[in-house]
FITI-116345 format. One record per residue: residue in three letters; x, y, z of N, C-alpha, C in turn. Coordinates in steps of 0.05 Angstrom, whole numbers, padded with zeros to 5 digits, always signed. Atoms other than C-alpha are relative to their C-alpha. Example, Ala and Ser with C-alpha at 12.3 -4.5 7.8 and 13.67 -1.06 7.14 Angstrom:
<sites>
ala+00018-00024+00000+00246-00090+00156+00018+00024+00000 ser-00016-00024-00001+00273-00021+00143-00015+00022+00014 
</sites>
This chain:
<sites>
unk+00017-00023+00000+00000+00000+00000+00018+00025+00000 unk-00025-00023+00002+00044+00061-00026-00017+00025+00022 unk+00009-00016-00007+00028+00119+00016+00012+00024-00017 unk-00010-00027+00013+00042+00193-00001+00029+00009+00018 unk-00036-00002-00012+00110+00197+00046+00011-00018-00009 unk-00027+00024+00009+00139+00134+00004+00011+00025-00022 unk-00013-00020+00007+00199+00161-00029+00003-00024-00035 unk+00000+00008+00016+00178+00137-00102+00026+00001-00026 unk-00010-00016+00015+00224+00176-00145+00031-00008+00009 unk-00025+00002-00005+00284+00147-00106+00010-00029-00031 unk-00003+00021+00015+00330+00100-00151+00002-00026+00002 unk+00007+00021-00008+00314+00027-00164+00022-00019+00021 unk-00027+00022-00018+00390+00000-00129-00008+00010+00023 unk+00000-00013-00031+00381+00043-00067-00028-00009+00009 unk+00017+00016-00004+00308+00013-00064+00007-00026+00005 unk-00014+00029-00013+00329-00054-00072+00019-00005+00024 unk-00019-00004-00014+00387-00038-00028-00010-00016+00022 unk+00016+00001-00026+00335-00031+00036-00015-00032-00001 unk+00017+00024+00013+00295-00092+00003+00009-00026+00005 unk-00005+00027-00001+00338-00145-00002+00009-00014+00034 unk-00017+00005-00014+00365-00187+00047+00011+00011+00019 unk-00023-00013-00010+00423-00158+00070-00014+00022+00004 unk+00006-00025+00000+00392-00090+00059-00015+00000+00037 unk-00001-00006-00020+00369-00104+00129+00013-00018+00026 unk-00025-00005-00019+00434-00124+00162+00010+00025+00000 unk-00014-00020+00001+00458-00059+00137-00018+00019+00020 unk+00016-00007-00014+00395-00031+00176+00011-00001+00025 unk-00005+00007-00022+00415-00070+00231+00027+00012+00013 unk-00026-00008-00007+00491-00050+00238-00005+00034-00002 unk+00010-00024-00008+00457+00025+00237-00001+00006+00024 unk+00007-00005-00016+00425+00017+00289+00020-00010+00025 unk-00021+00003-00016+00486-00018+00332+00012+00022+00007 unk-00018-00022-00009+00526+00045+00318-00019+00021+00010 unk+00010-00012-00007+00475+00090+00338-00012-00005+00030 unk+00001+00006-00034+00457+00051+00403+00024+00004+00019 unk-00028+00004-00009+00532+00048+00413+00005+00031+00007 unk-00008-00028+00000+00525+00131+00407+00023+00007-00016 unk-00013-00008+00021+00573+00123+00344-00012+00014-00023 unk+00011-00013+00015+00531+00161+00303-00028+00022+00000 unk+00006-00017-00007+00507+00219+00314-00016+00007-00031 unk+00016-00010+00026+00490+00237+00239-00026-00004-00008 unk+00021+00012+00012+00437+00196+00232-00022-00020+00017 unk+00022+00010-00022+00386+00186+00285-00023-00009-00003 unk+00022+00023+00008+00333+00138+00292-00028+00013-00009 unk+00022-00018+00017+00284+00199+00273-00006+00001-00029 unk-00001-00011+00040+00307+00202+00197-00002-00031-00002 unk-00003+00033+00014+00323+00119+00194-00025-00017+00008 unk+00021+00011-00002+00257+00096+00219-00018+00001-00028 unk+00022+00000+00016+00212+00126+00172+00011+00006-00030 unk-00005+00006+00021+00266+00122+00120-00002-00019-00016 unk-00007+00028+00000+00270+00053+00122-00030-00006-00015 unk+00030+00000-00003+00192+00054+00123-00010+00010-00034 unk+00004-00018+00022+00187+00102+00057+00023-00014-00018 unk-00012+00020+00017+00243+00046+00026-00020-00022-00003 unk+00008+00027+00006+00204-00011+00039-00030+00000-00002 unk+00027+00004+00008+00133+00015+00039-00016+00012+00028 unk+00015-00006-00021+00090+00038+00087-00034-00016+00018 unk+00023+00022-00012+00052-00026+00114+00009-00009+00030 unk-00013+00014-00029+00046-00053+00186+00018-00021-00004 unk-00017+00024-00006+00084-00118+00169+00026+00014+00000 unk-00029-00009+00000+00139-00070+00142+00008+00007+00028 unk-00006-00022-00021+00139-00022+00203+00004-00026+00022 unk-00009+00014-00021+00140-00086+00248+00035-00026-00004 unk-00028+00008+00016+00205-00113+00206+00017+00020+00015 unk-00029-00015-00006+00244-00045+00217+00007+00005+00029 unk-00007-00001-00023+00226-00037+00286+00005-00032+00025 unk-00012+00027-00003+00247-00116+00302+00032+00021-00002 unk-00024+00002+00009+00308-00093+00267+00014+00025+00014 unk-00007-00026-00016+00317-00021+00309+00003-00009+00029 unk+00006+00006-00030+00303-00056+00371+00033-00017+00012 unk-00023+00027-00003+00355-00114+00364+00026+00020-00009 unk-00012-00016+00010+00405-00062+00334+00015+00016+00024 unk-00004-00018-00017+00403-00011+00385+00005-00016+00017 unk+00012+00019-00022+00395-00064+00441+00034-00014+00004 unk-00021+00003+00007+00465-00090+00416+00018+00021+00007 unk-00029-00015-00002+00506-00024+00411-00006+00010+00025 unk+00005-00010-00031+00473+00001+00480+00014-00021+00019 unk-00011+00020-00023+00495-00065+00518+00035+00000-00005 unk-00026-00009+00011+00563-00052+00479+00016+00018+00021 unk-00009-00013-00019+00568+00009+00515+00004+00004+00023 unk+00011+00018-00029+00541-00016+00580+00020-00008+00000 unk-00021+00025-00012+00595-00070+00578+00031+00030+00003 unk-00031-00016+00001+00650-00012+00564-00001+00018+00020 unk-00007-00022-00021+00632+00038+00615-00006-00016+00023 unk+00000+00023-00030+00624-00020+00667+00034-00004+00003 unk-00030+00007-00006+00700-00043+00649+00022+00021-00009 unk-00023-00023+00005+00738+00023+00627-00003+00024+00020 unk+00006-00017-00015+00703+00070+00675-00004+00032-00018 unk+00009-00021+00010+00685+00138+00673+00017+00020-00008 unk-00016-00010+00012+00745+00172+00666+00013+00004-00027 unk-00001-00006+00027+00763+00148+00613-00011-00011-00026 unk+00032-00003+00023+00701+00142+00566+00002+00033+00000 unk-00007-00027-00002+00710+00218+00587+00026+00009-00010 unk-00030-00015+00015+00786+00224+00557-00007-00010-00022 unk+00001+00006+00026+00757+00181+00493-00009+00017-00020 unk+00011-00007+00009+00751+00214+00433-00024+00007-00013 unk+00015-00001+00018+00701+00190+00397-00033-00004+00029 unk+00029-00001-00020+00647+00190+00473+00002+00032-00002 unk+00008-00026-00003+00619+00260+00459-00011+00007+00021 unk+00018-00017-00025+00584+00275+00524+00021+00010+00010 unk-00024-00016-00013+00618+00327+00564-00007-00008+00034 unk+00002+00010-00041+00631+00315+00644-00027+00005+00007 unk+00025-00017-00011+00568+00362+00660-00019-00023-00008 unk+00025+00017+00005+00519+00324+00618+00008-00028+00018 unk-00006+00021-00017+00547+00260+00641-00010+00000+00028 unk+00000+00001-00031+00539+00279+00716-00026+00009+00008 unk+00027+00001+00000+00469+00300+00693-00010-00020+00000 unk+00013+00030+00010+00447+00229+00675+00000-00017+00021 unk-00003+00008-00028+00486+00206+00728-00017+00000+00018 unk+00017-00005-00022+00441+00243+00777-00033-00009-00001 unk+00031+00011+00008+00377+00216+00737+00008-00024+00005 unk+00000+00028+00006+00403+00143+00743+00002-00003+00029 unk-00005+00001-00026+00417+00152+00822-00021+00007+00015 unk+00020-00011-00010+00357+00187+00837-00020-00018-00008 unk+00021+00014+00001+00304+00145+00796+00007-00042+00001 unk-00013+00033+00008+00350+00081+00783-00010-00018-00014 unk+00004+00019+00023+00337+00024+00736-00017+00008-00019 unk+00021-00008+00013+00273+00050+00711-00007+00027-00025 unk-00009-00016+00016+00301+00109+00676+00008-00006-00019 unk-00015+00011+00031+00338+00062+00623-00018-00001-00014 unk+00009-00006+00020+00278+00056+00589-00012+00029-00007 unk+00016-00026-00006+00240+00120+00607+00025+00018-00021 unk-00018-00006+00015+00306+00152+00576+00006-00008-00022 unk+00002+00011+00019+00308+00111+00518-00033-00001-00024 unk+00026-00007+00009+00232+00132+00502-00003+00029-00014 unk-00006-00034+00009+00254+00211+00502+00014+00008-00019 unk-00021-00009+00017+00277+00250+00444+00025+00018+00016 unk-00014-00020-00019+00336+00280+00461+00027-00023+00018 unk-00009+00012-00023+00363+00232+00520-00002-00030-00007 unk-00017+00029+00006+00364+00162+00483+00030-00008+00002 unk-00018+00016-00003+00413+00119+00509+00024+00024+00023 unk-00027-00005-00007+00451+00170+00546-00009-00003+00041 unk+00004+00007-00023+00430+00141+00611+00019-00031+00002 unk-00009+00024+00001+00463+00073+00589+00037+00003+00010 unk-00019+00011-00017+00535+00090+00612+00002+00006+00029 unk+00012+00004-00031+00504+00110+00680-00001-00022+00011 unk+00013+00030-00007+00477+00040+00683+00027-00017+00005 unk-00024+00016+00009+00544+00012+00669+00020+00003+00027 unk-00021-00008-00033+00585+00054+00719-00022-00008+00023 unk+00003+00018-00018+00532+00030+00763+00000-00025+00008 unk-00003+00030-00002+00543-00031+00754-00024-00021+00002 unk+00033+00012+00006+00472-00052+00740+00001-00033-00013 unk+00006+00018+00023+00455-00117+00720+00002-00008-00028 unk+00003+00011+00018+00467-00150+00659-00028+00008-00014 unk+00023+00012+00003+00401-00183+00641-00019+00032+00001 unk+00024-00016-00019+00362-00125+00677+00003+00031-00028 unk-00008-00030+00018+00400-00065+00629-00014-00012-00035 unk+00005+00007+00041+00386-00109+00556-00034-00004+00010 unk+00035+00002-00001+00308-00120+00581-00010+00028+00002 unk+00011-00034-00014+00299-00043+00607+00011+00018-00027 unk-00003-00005+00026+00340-00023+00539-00018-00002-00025 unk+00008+00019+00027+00307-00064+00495-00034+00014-00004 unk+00026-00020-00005+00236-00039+00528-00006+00030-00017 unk+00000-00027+00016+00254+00034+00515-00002+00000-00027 unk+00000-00006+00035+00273+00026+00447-00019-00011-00018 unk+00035+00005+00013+00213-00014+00428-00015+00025+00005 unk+00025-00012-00008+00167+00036+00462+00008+00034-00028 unk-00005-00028+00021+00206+00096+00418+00003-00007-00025 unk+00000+00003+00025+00216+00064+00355-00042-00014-00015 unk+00030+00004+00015+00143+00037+00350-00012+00023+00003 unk+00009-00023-00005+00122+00108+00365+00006+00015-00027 unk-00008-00016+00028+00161+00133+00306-00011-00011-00022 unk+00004+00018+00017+00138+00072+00264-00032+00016-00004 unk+00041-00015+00006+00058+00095+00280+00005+00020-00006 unk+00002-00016+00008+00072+00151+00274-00006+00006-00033 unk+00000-00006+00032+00095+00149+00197-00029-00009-00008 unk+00028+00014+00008+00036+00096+00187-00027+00018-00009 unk+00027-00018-00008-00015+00147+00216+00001+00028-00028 unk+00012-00017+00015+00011+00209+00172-00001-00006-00022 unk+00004+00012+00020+00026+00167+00117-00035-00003-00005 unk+00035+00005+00016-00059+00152+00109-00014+00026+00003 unk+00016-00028+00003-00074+00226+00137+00006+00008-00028 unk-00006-00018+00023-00040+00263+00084+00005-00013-00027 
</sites>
């Protein structure tokens, strides 16, 4: 069912691209680096309902990309989890490529101390504040198990949000 946000006019390889196969491993290794907070360029705002406007704008699709956003993110978040558990905060803070600055950091901090566990997803629901509660979790030394279920939560609850969303204005307009 084409809607009026599919992006018709795109070319047929870069269509196929998203289409085949692979086209959503490449999806998937997206969403790793972007759970991981390697990628800043290209946030799950534009790759949701790109993905969506590649492959069509039907529920089976939208429950494909956000499978594939969920498991993605869910991956590069526990990534980071595992790294700010075993390198600490210091230095995730001297690494180049962790953009948060001390301040924000010690913001998140104070949200993950004050509400604790339940923030990972609540934070992972918000624009804005995805995932940057997850090396909080880490330096606290949170559970395993407890951080990829409370992750995994969030990012379902925000990527199916973005998914209806398209759906919805896709048949309004």
């Amino acid at each position: 069912m084409p809607t009026p946000l599919q992006v018709a006019q795109l070319p047929t390889t870069l269509r196929e691209l998203l289409a085949a196969d692979y086209g959503l491993l490449v999806l998937f290794a997206v969403f790793v680096l972007e759970g991981a907070m390697l990628l800043y360029v290209v946030p799950s705002e534009l790759v949701v309902p790109g993905a969506l406007a590649l492959l069509g704008g039907s529920v089976a699709n939208a429950v494909i990309v956000v499978a594939v956003a969920v498991a993605g993110a869910t991956v590069g978040q526990f990534a980071l989890f595992t790294l700010a558990k075993r390198a600490g905060r210091e230095r995730l803070l001297q690494s180049r490529w962790f953009r948060v600055s001390d301040d924000a950091l010690a913001r998140f901090e104070g949200w993950f101390d004050r509400w604790g566990p339940v923030v990972v997803p609540v934070s992972n629901t918000l624009l804005f504040t995805r995932g940057m509660v997850t090396v909080p979790a880490g330096l606290a030394d949170m559970d395993d198990r407890r951080f990829v279920a409370l992750s995994a939560l969030g990012t379902l609850s925000f990527e199916a949000i973005l998914a209806g969303l398209y759906l919805w204005f896709g048949t309004v307009l």
